[in-house]
N, C-alpha and C positions, 0 to 999 in steps of 0.2 A: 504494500500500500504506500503510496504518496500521501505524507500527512501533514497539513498544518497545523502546529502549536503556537496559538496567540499567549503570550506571556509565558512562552515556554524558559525563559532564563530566570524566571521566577522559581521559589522555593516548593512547591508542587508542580510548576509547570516541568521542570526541570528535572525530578525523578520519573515523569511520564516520556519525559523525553528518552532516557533512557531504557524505563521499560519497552518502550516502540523498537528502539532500534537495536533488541537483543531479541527481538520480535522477529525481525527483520527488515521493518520499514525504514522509508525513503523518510526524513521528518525535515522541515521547512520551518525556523523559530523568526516567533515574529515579536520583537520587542523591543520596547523604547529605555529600558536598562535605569528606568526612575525608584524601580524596587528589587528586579530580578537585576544577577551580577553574572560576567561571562563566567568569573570562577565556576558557577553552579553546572557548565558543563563541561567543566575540564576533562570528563571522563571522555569527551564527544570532540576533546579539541583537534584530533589530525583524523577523523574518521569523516570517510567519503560522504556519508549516508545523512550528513547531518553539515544544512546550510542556515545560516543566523543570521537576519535580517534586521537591522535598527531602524526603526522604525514604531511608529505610529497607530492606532486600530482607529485612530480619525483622518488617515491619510487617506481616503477613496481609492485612490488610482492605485496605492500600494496593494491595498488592500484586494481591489479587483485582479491585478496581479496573479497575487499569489494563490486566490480560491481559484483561480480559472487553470491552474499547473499543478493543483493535488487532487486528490479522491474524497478526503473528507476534512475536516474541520473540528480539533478542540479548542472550542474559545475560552478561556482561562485568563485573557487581561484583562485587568480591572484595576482601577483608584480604589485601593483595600487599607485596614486601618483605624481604628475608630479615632487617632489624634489627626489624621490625617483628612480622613472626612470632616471633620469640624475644624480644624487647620484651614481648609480650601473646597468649602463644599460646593460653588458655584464647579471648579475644574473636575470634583470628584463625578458630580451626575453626568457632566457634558460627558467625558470620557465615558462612564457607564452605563450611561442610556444612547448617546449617537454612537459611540464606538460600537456598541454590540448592535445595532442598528444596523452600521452598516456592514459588518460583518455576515449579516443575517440574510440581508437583500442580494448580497451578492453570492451567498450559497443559494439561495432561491434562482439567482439569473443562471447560474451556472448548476444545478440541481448537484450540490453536494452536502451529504448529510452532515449534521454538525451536532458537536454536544456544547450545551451552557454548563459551567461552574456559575450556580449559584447559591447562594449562603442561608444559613438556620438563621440568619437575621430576618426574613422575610417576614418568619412568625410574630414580629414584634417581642412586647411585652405581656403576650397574653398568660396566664398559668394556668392552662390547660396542658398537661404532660401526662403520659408522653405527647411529642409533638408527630401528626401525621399528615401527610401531607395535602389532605384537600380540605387541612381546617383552615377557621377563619382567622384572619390576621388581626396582630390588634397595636395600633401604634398612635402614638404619641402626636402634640401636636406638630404642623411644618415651622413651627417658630423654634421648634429643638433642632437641632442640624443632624445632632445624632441619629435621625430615624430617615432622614434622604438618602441614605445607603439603603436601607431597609425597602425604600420608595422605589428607588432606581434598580435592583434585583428583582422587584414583581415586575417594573416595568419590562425587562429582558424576557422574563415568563411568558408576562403577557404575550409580546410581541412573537418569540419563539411560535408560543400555541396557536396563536393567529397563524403564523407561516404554514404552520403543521398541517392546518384545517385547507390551505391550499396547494397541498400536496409535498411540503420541502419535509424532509426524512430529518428529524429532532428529537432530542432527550435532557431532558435539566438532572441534575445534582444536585442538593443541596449538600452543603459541607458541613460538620459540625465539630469545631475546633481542631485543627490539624495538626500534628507536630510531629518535630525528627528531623534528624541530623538537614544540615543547609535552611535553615529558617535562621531568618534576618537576626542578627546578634543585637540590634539595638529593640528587637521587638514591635514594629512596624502593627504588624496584628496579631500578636502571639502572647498570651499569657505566660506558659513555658518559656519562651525565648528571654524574655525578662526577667525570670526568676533563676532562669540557669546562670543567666550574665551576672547580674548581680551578687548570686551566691556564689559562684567561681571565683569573684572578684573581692568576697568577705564582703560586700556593702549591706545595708539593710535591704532588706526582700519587701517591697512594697505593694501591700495589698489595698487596693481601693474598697472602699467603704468598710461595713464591718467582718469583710471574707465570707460569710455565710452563704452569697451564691451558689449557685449548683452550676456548674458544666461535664458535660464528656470529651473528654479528648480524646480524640483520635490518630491512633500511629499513621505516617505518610504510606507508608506499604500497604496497609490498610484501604487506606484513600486511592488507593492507582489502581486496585485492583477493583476497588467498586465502578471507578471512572470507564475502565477500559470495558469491562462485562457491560454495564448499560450501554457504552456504546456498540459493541458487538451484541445484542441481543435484540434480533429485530422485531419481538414481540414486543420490547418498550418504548418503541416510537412511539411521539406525543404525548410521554408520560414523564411526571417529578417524580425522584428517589433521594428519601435522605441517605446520609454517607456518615454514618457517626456510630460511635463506639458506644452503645446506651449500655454497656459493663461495667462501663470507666468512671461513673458518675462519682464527683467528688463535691467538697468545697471548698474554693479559691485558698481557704486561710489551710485547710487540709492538704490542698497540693505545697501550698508553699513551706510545709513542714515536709513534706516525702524530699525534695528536693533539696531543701537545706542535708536531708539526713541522709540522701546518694549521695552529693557530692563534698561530705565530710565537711560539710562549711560550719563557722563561726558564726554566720551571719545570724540578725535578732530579726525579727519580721517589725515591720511599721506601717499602720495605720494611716492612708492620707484618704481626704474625702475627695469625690468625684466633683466637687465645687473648683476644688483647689488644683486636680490637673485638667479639668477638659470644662471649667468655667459652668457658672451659675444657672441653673435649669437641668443638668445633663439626668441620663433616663437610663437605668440598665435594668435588663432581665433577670428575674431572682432565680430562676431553674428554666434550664436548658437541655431535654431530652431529647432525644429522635424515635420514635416509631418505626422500626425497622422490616417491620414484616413484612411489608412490599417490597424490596431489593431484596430481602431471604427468598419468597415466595415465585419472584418474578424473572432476578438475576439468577438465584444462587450463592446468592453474596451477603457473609457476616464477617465481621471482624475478628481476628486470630489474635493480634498482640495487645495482651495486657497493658496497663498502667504502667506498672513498674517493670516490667519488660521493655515498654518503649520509652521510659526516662532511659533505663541504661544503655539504650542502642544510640540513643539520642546524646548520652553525655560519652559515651565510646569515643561517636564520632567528631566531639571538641575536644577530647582528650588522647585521643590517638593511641587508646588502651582495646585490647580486646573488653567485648562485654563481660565474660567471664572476671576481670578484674577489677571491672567495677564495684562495691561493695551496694549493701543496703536492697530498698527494693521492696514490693509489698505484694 
């Protein structure tokens, strides 16, 4: 297969890239290198099979390009981030509703199938969990910025399911927190990624509000494998799958105690409110599950790696230790 990866030098994009081309495929990376880094494909850096394009998913002509010289389409770019979306949320939606836009149109003009990466943000803030995927959303007002990512992911749905109903061959993901080895060291949209940094580092482990939320995280191997099954299953056309580890459920001040205690840290955990890094109004989800039985039922597909299995595959690969010698783990 000829394959384009939108945001493949990203940190998921980027272990997809390589599951494809151990596959055997042709892969095409289409990235603007604003969050993904070439490091991410070093493994890909003198092999034939594997051409990296900088670029843009608002560049049309780029774009029309490249869908018209592959077979099919993983669109995976996105303005990702919760400081980042509230840092620039005018650039975050334009990127994430006309990028995937045109992405979409031009798999349609050129009839190639494509899958959206979109996110458990969708659900909002409702607490209904687990979360499945044809519930109702429930989000905050547009004077929160925090929830235009949230806005701009159903919009890419919408508009995918729209194409779908006029025959373009689609399937969404949602993702529910991702992590593993190459995720952004500064924590860009990563809980883990922050907490490893930090406690590697001996700093204080800073958890926003009183820790008590709930998430699942999810190992990256985990995630590629859900990715690639919904898109090779062509009973799932026109269909959302979440992509989340519902085993893993923890809370934030709980993760950030397994973590201090893998990676032997000193580190104290600190308390900051969500006032004081992402400013006054901000909104977060108190529990975060996925409802999985449609990707079991439909793909085939559950998640194998633990928790503490994928912290120490995760802190392996910062610390250039086999896993085996990592200590701790739960």
């Amino acid at each position: 297969m000829r394959t384009l990866v939108t945001g493949g030098a990203g940190f998921i994009g980027s272990h997809l890239v390589d599951r494809l081309t151990t596959r055997g495929d042709t892969v095409i990376v289409l990235d603007n290198l604003s969050t993904g880094r070439l490091s991410n494909l070093a493994a890909q850096r003198d092999s034939p099979d594997v051409r990296v394009v900088e670029g843009s998913i608002l560049d049309e002509l780029v774009i029309e390009e490249l869908v018209s010289s592959c077979d099919r389409v993983f669109h995976l770019a996105a303005a990702v981030g919760v400081g980042n979306i509230v840092g620039d949320p005018l650039g975050s939606l334009i990127v994430n509703s006309r990028g995937t836009e045109n992405v979409l149109a031009a798999c349609a003009r050129h009839r190639r199938k494509i899958l959206i990466a979109s996110s458990s943000e969708v659900y909002g803030k409702t607490d209904r969990v687990p979360m499945r995927e044809d519930d109702d959303r429930i989000l905050g007002s547009t004077t929160v910025h925090r929830w235009s990512y949230a806005t701009a992911k159903a919009l890419d749905e919408h508009l995918a399911l729209a194409y779908a109903r006029q025959g373009l061959r689609t399937v969404i993901v949602r993702y529910f927190n991702i992590y593993g080895p190459r995720m952004d060291p500064l924590g860009y949209g990563s809980v883990m990624a922050n907490f490893l940094r930090q406690a590697m580092a001996g700093e204080a482990v800073t958890v926003y509000g009183d820790g008590l939320q709930r998430r699942c995280l999810t190992y990256v191997d985990d995630c590629i494998d859900g990715t690639v099954m919904a898109m090779e299953t062509g009973s799932a056309e026109a269909q959302v799958f979440n992509i989340g580890d519902s085993k893993s459920e923890t809370t934030i001040l709980d993760l950030a105690r397994l973590v201090i205690e893998v990676t032997g840290s000193a580190s104290e955990i600190s308390h900051v409110s969500y006032e004081r890094r992402f400013g006054p109004g901000f909104e977060d989800t108190r529990r975060r599950v996925p409802d999985t039985d449609r990707a079991r039922e439909r793909l085939g597909w559950t998640s194998q790696v633990g928790l503490g299995e994928g912290l120490r595959q995760t802190l392996a690969s910062l610390t250039c230790k086999r896993p085996d010698d990592v200590g701790g783990g739960q």
